[in-house]
C-alpha positions in Angstrom: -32.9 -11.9 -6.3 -35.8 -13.8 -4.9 -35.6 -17.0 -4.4 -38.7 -19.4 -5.8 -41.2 -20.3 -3.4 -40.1 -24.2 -2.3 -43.5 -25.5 -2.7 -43.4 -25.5 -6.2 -45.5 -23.5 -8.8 -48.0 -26.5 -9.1 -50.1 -25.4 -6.4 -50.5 -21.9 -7.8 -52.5 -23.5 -10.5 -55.9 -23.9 -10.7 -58.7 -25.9 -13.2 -57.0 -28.6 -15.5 -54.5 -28.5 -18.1 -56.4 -28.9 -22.1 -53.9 -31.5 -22.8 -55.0 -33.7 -20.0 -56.0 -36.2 -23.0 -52.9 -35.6 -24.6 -50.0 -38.8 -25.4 -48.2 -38.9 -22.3 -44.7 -37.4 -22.7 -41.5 -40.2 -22.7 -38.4 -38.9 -22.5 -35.7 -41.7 -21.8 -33.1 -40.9 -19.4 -30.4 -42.2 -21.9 -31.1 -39.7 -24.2 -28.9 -37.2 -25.8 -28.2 -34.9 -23.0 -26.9 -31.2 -23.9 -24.8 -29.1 -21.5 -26.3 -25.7 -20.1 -24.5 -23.1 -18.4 -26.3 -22.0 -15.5 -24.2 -19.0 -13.2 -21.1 -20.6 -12.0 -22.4 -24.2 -12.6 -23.5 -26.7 -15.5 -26.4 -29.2 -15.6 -27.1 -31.4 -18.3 -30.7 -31.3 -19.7 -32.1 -33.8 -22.1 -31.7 -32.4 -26.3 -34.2 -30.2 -27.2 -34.8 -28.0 -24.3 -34.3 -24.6 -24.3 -34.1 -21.1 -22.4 -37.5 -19.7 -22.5 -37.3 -16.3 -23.6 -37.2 -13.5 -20.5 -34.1 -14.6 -18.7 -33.0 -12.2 -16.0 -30.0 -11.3 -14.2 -28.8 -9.0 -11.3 -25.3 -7.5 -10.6 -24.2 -5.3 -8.0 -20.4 -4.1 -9.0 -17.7 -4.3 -6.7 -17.5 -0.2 -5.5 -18.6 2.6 -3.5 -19.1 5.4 -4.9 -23.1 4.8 -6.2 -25.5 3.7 -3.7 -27.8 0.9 -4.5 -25.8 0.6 -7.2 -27.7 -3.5 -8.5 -28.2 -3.8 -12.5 -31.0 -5.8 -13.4 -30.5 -7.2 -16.6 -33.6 -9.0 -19.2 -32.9 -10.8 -21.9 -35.9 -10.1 -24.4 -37.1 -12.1 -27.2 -36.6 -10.4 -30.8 -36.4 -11.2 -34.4 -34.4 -8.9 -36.2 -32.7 -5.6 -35.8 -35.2 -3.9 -37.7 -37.6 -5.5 -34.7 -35.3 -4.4 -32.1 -35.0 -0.7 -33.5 -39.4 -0.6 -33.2 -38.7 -2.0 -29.9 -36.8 1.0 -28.4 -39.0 3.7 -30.5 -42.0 2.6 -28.6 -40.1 2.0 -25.3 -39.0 5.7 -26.1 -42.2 6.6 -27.0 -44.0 4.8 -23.3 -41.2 7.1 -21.3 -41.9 10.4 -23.5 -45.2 10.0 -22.5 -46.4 13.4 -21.3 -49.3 12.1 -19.0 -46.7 11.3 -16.5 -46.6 14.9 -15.0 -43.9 15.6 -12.4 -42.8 12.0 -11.9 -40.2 9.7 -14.3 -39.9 12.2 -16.8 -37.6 11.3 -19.4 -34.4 13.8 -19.2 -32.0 12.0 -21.4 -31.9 9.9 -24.7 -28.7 9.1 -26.0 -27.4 6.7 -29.0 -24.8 4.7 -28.4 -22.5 2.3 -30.9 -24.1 -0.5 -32.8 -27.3 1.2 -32.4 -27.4 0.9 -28.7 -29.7 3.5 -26.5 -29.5 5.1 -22.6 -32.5 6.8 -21.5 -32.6 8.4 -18.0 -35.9 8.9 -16.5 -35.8 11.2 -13.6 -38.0 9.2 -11.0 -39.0 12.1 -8.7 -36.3 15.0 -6.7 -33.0 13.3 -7.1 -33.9 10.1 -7.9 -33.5 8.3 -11.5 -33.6 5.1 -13.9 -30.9 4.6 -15.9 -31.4 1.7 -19.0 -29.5 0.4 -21.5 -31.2 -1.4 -24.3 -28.7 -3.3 -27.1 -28.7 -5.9 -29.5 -26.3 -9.0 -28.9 -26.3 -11.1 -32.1 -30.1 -12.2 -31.4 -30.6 -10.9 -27.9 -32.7 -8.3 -26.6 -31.0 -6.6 -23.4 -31.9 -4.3 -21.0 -29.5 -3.3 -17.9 -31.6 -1.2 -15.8 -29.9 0.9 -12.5 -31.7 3.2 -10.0 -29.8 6.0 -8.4 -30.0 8.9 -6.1 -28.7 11.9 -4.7 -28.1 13.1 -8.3 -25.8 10.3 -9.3 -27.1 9.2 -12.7 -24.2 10.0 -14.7 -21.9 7.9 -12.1 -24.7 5.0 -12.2 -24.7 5.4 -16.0 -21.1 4.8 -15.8 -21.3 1.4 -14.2 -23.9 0.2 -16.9 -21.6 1.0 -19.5 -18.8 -1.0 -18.1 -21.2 -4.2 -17.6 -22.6 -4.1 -21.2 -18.7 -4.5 -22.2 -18.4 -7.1 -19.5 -21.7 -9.3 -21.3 -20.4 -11.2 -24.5 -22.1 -14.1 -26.6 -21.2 -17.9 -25.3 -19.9 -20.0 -28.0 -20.0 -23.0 -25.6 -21.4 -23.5 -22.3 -17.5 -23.9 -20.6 -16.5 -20.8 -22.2 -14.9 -17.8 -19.9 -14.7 -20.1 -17.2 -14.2 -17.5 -14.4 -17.2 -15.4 -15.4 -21.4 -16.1 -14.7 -23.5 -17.4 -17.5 -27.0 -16.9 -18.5 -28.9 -17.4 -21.8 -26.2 -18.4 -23.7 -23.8 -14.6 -22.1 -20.7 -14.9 -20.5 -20.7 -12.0 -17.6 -17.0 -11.1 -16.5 -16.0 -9.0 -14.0 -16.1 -8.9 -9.9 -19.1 -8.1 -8.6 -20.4 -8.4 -4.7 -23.8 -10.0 -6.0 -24.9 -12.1 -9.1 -27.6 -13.6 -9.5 -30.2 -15.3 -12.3 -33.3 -16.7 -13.2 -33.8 -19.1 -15.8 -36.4 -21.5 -17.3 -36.1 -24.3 -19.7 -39.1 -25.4 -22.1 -39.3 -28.3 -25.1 -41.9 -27.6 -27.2 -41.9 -31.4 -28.4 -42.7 -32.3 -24.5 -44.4 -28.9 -22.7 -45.4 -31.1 -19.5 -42.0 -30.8 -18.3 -40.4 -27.6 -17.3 -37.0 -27.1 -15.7 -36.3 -23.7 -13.5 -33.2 -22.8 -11.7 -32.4 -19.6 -9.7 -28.4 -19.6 -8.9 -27.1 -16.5 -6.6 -23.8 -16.6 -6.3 -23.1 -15.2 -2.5 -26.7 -15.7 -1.2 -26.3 -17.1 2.2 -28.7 -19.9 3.1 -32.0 -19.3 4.0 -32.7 -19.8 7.9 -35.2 -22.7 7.2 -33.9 -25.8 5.0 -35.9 -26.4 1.9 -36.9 -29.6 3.6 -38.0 -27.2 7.1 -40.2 -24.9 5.0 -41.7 -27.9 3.0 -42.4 -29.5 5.6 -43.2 -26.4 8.5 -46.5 -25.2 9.4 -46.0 -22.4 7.2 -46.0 -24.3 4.0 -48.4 -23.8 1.4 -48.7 -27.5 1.1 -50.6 -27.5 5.0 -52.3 -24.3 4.2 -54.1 -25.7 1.1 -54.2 -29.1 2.6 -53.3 -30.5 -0.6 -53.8 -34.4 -1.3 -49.9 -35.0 -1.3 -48.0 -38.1 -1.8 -44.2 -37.7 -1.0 -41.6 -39.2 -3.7 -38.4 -38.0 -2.5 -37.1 -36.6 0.6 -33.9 -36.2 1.8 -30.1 -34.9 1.3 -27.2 -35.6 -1.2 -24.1 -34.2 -2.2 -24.2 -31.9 -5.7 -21.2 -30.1 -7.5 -19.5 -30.8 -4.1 -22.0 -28.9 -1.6 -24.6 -30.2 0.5 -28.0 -29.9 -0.6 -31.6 -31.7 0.1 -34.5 -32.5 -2.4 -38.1 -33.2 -2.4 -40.6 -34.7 -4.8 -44.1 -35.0 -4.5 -47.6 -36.2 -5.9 -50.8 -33.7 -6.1 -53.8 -33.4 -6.8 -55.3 -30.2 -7.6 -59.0 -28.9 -7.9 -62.1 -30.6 -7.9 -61.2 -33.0 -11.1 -58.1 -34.0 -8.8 -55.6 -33.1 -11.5 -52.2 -35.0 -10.8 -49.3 -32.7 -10.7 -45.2 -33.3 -9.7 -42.8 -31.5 -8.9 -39.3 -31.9 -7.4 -37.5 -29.4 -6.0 -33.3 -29.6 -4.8 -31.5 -26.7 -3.0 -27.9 -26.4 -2.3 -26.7 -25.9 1.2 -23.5 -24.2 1.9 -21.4 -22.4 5.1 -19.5 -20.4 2.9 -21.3 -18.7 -0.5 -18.2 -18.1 -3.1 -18.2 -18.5 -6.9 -16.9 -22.4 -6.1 -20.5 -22.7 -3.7 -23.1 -20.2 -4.9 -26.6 -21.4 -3.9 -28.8 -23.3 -6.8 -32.6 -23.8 -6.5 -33.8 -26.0 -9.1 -37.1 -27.4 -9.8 -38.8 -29.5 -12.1 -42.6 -29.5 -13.1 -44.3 -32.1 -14.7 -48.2 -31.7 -15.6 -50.4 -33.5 -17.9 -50.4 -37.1 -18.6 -46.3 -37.3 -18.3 -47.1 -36.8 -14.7 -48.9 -40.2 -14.7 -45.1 -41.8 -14.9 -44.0 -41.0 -11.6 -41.0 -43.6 -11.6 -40.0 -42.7 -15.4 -39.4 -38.7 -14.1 -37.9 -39.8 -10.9 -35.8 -41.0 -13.2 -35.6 -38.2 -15.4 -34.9 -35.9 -11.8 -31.5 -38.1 -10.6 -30.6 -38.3 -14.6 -31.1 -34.5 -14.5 -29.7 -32.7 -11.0 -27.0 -35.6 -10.8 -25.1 -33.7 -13.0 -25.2 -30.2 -11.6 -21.3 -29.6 -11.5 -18.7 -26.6 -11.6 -17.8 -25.3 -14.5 
């Protein structure tokens, strides 16, 4: 899975926020602070925030019979299962779709248990897309895996044995040997796993939290602090009015990491922006070290309170920890 940009999604943001004039946001760092499961890890987040809807996930089982054989997984926002039964009927619907010639032709529907569906789209010669779309008490999923050489029904094979492998968290430390994401407890071995995931509050929407853990990444080959701080960083190509807040290295959930915070200004009304950005560091990648980029973005006038969200930061990434 690709790993977020480490200069931060502020500078890929142009004109001003409409709530520049808005109450700046306060949230105390001694606030109620409720546990999230985030891969093989936990982080603490202040009450009230929340997944935003599209988590995504990647697996690639532990064989060797299918080639290429990574599941993409989406977790999909829905309402009800008469929702999630229009859902598939149009998705059906887009892949039946008769004005795509030769080329990802749909070539299988089948219904599954609890009103689950496979469709298999035949790409182009002997290559397909296999998906899976079910309904897990209130979530939408899809497991998506490409194939070739004519192995569909073998790829098919290793969907069917994930979705039994995905079941509802009650509590973040539940299954504590499998991955987690939006609230799903993933067992199984698998030589890659990987997620993206994105916390809102609607009652403070300056502040955003965004991690992306991957289990057996290895490091990159710059530090987060190198590529910050390189000649290749967006930061120098945009010359952007920066004032530094944090730099440097700590220790989190037992594994080196370094983190950076800065101040910017951005377009012609200088609109203040932060954002903060920590990355684990680690010789070995294992389920006990997987690598965790986590960010948070602060906009609007919250971003005016520099030392209340350095605040919130340590109160935040300080509690990164196994599960």
């Amino acid at each position: 899975m690709k790993f977020f940009v480490s200069v931060f999604f502020f500078l890929l943001v142009v004109g001003c926020d409409a709530r520049k004039n808005a109450p700046v946001t306060h949230i105390k760092t001694n606030s109620v602070m409720k546990t999230q499961c985030i891969g093989r890890s936990l982080v603490d987040l202040p009450d009230g925030y929340g997944l935003k809807s599209g988590a995504s996930a990647a697996f690639t089982p532990q064989q060797v019979a299918v080639e290429s054989a990574r599941i993409d997984v989406r977790v999909k926002p829905i309402e009800n299962q008469t929702a999630f039964v229009a859902a598939i009927k149009t998705r059906q619907a887009e892949l039946a779709d008769a004005s795509h010639g030769e080329t990802d032709k749909l070539t299988l529907t089948r219904e599954l248990p609890d009103g689950a569906v496979l469709y298999r789209v035949n790409e182009i010669a002997d290559a397909y897309q296999s998906e899976i779309h079910w309904l897990l008490r209130d979530q939408y999923l899809v497991a998506t895996i490409h194939s070739y050489k004519n192995q569909a029904p073998q790829a098919e094979e290793l969907l069917f044995a994930l979705m039994k492998n995905i079941a509802p968290q009650e509590t973040p430390n539940d299954a504590p040997g499998s991955f987690c994401f939006s609230g799903l407890s993933v067992s199984g071995s698998y030589r890659a796993e990987s997620a993206t995931l994105r916390f809102k509050n609607p009652a403070s929407p300056d502040i955003v939290f965004a991690v992306d853990v991957d289990t057996f990444r290895p490091d990159d080959a710059e530090s987060l602090l190198q590529r910050v701080g390189g000649p290749d960083s967006l930061l120098r190509k945009f010359e952007a009015r920066e004032s530094v807040l944090r730099k440097g290295e700590l220790t989190v959930s037992g594994m080196k990491a370094q983190e950076w915070g800065a101040s910017v200004e951005l377009g012609e009304e200088k609109e203040k922006q932060l954002g903060f950005t920590l990355e684990t560091m680690r010789a070995a990648p294992s389920p006990a070290a997987p690598k965790i980029h986590f960010e948070m973005t602060v906009k609007g006038n919250s971003a005016k309170d520099e030392a209340g969200m350095l605040a919130l930061w340590d109160s935040v990434t300080r509690t990164i920890r196994p599960r």
